[in-house]
C-alpha positions as CSV (number, residue, x, y, z in Angstrom):
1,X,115.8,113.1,59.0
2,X,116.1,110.3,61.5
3,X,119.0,109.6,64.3
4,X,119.9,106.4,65.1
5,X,122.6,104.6,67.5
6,X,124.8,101.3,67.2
7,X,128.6,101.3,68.6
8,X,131.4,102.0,67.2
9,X,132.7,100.0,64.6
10,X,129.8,98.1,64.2
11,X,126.8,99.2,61.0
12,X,123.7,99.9,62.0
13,X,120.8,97.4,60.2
14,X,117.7,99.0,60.0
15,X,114.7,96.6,59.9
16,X,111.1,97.8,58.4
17,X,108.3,95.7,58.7
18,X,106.2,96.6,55.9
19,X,102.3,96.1,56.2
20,X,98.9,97.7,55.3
21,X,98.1,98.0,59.1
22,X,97.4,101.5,59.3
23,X,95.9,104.1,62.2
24,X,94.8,107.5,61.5
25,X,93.5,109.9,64.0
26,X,92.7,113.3,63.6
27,X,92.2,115.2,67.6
28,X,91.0,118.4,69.1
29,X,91.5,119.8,72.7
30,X,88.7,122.3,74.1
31,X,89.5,125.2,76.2
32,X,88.5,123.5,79.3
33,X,90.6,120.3,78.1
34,X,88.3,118.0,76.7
35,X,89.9,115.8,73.8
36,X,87.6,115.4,70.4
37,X,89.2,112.0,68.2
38,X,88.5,110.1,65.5
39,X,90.5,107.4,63.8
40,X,90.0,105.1,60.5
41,X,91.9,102.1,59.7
42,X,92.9,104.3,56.5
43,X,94.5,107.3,55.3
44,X,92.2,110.6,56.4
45,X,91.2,112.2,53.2
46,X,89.9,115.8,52.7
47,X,85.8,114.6,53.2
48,X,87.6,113.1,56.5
49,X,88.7,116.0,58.0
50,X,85.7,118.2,56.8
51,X,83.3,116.2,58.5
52,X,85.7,116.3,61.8
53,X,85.6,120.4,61.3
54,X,81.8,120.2,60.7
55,X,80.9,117.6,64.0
56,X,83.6,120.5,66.3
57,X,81.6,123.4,64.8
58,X,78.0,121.7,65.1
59,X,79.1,120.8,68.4
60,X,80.2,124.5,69.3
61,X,77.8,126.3,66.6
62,X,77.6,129.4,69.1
63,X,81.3,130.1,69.8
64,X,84.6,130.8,67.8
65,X,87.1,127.9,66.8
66,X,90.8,128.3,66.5
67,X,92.3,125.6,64.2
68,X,96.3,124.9,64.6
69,X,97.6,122.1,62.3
70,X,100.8,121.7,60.6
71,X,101.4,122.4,56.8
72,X,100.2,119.0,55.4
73,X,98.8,119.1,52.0
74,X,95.8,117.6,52.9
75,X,94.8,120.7,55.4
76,X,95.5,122.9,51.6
77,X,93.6,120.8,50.0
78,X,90.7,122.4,47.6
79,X,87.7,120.4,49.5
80,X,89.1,121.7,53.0
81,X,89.7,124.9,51.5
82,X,85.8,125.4,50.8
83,X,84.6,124.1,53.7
84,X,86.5,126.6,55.3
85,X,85.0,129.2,52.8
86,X,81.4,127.9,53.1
C-alpha cells in the first residue's frame, strides 16, 4: 500500500515511467561493519544469490554466518534451499 498527497479538492495523477532500466543489489554488513554488494542490471535469480552466499562463506570459511532476509520467494526457492543444505 502506498500513501500519497495532493490538496483538497484536487485528484491526485500518478505518473509511471515505465522502462527496462533495472538495478539489483543484493548486500551484507560484517560484524565489524564492513559492507559485501553486488548488483546486475537484471533481476537476481537463485544461482545469483548462491554464488553471493558462497563468495561471504569462502570469504569467512572459518567462522559462523547469520543470514537475515525478508520472506521473498526467491530466498525459498529450491536452488537456495540446497545450497543452504549442501
Amino acid at each position: 500500500m502506498a500513501h500519497s498527497w495532493a490538496p483538497r479538492g484536487q485528484t491526485l495523477w500518478l505518473v509511471e515511467q515505465t522502462s527496462r532500466a533495472h538495478l539489483s543489489l543484493i548486500a551484507a554488513i560484517d560484524p565489524n561493519g564492513r559492507l559485501y554488494m553486488a548488483g546486475q542490471d537484471q533481476p537476481l535469480d537463485s544461482e545469483a544469490i548462491s554464488w553471493f552466499l558462497g563468495m561471504l562463506c569462502w570469504h569467512y570459511r572459518r567462522q559462523n554466518l547469520l543470514i537475515i532476509w525478508d520472506g521473498a520467494a526467491i530466498h525459498r526457492s529450491q536452488t537456495v534451499r540446497d545450497w543452504l543444505h549442501h
